[in-house]
N, C-alpha and C positions, 0 to 999 in steps of 0.2 A: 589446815590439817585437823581431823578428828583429833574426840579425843581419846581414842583406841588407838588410833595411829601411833599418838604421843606414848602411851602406853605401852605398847609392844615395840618401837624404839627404842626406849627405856629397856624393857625387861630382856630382849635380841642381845644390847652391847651388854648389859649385864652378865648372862648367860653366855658369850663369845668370850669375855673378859675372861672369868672364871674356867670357862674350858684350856682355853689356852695358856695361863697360871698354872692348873692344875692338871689336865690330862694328856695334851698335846707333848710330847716327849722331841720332837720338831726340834733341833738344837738351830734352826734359822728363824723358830719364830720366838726365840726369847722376846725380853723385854718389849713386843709387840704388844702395844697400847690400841686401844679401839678410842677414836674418839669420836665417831659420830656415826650414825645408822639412821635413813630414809628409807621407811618402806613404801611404797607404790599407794596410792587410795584403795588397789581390791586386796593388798596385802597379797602381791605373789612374787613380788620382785623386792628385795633389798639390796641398796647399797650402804655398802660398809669401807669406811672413810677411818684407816690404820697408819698411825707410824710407831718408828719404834726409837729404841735406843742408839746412843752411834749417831752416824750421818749418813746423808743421801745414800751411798754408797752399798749399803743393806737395802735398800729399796728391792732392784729385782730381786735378793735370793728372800725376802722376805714375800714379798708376791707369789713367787714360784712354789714357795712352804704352803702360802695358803690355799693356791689353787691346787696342791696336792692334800691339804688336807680338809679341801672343801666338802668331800661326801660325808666323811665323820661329821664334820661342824654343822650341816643343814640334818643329819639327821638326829644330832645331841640335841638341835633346837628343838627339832620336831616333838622331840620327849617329853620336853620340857614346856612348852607352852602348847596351849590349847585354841590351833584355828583346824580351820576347816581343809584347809594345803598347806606346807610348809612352805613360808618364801624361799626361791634361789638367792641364793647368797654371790655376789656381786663384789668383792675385793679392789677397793681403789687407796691409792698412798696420799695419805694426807697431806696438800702441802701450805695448807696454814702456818706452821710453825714457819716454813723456811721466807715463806712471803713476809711472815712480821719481821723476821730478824734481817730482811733484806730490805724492808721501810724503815727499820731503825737507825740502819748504818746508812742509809741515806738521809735522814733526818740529822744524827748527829754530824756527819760531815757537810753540811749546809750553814754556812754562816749569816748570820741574820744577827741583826745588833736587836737587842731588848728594845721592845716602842718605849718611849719617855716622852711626855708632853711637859713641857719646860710650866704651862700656864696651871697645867693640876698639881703639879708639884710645892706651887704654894697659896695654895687655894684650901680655905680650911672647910673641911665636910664637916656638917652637923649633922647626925642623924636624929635630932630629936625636931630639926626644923619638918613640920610638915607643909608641903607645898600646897594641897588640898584646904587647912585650917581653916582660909577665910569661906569657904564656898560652906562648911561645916554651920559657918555661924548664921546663918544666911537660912537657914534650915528650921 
C-alpha cells in the first residue's frame, strides 16, 4: 500500500467519523463507529469496514442508514479532500469485534492445565552464568 493510500485512509475515516457525530441526523446511524477504510490503488473505490454500538442486531438498519446516506457522505468527502474522483463509498459491518469475543469464549471455556516441568522447577537459573565465557577467553 502507498503512502497516499495510507493517507487518504486515514483522512476518509476521519472525515466519515466526524460527518456522521456531527451532521448525519440518521437516528440508525448513532454510535456508528468507522473502524477501518481500504481505498483501491487508483483510489476510486473505498471500502469502509463500520460497527456500531448495541449488538448484531443494528447491523441491517445500520447499513440500510448508510446506504441511504451514502450520496451526502461521498459528496462531503469530495469537499473535503483533494483527488482527482471522489472514491464510491462501499459500506460493509465490521465483524472483528464479534470474531474476538467469539475466540475468547472459546479460549476461556477450554481446559488446559498450566505446562509445569517438575526438572525446572528446581533447577537454579543464574543469569550471570555466561555460556559463551570460555570461547571469549580464547580471543
Amino acid at each position: 500500500m502507498s503512502i497516499k493510500q495510507d493517507r487518504m485512509n486515514d483522512r476518509i475515516s476521519i472525515i466519515l467519523s466526524e460527518l456522521l457525530l456531527r451532521e448525519v441526523s440518521d437516528p440508525r446511524l448513532q454510535g456508528v463507529t468507522i473502524t477501518e477504510v481500504k481505498l483501491d490503488p487508483e483510489l476510486m473505490f473505498a471500502d469502509i469496514f463500520v460497527n456500531a454500538l448495541g449488538d448484531e442486531s443494528r447491523r441491517v438498519n445500520v447499513l440500510t442508514g448508510l446506504k441511504s446516506a451514502n450520496g451526502f457522505l461521498r459528496r462531503e468527502v469530495g469537499k473535503r479532500i483533494r483527488l482527482r474522483n471522489t472514491p464510491e463509498l462501499h459500506f460493509h459491518w465490521d465483524m472483528t469485534l464479534e470474531r474476538g469475543e467469539r475466540l475468547n469464549q472459546i479460549l476461556a471455556g477450554l481446559d488446559i492445565p498450566a505446562p509445569s516441568d517438575p526438572e525446572l522447577d528446581d533447577e537454579d537459573f543464574d543469569i550471570d552464568d555466561d555460556p559463551y565465557a570460555e570461547y571469549d577467553e580464547l580471543d
